[in-house]
Phi, psi and omega in degrees: 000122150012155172246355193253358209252149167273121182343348189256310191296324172294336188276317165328314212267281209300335148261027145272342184244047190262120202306161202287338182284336177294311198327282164000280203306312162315320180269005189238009158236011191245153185075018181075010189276010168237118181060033166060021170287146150283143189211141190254149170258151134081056188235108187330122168248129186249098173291332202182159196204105190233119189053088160064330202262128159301100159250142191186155179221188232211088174267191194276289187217172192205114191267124179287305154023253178310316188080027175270103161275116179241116175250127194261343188249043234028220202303157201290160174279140161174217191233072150335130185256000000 
């Protein structure tokens, strides 16, 4: 991946590029159809920021609520040290 993408442009570019099972998956949690839970797609979480550079990943959805995370297509997308 890139040294220029920000935790947001990546999640933008994943959520334009989401496989037909994210597609699925979405279309049945988005808008509260699931328990009246909210669930965010592709939304960046920023763990830790070391000499400026920003590490973070990117799971498929994600409810803070619950404090849930779901990746449906293995390990979550982001930037790693």
């Amino acid at each position: 991946m890139s040294e220029n993408h920000t935790p947001v442009s990546r999640a933008r570019n994943l959520r334009k590029n989401m496989t037909p099972e994210e597609i699925l998956l979405w279309k049945n949690l988005r808008g509260r159809k699931f328990h009246g839970l909210k669930f965010l797609r592709q939304h960046p979480i920023v763990y830790e920021t070391i000499n400026g550079k920003t590490l973070f990943f990117v799971p498929d959805f994600y409810c803070a609520e619950k404090k849930l995370i779901i990746e449906l297509d293995g390990a979550p997308h982001g930037e790693y040290h």
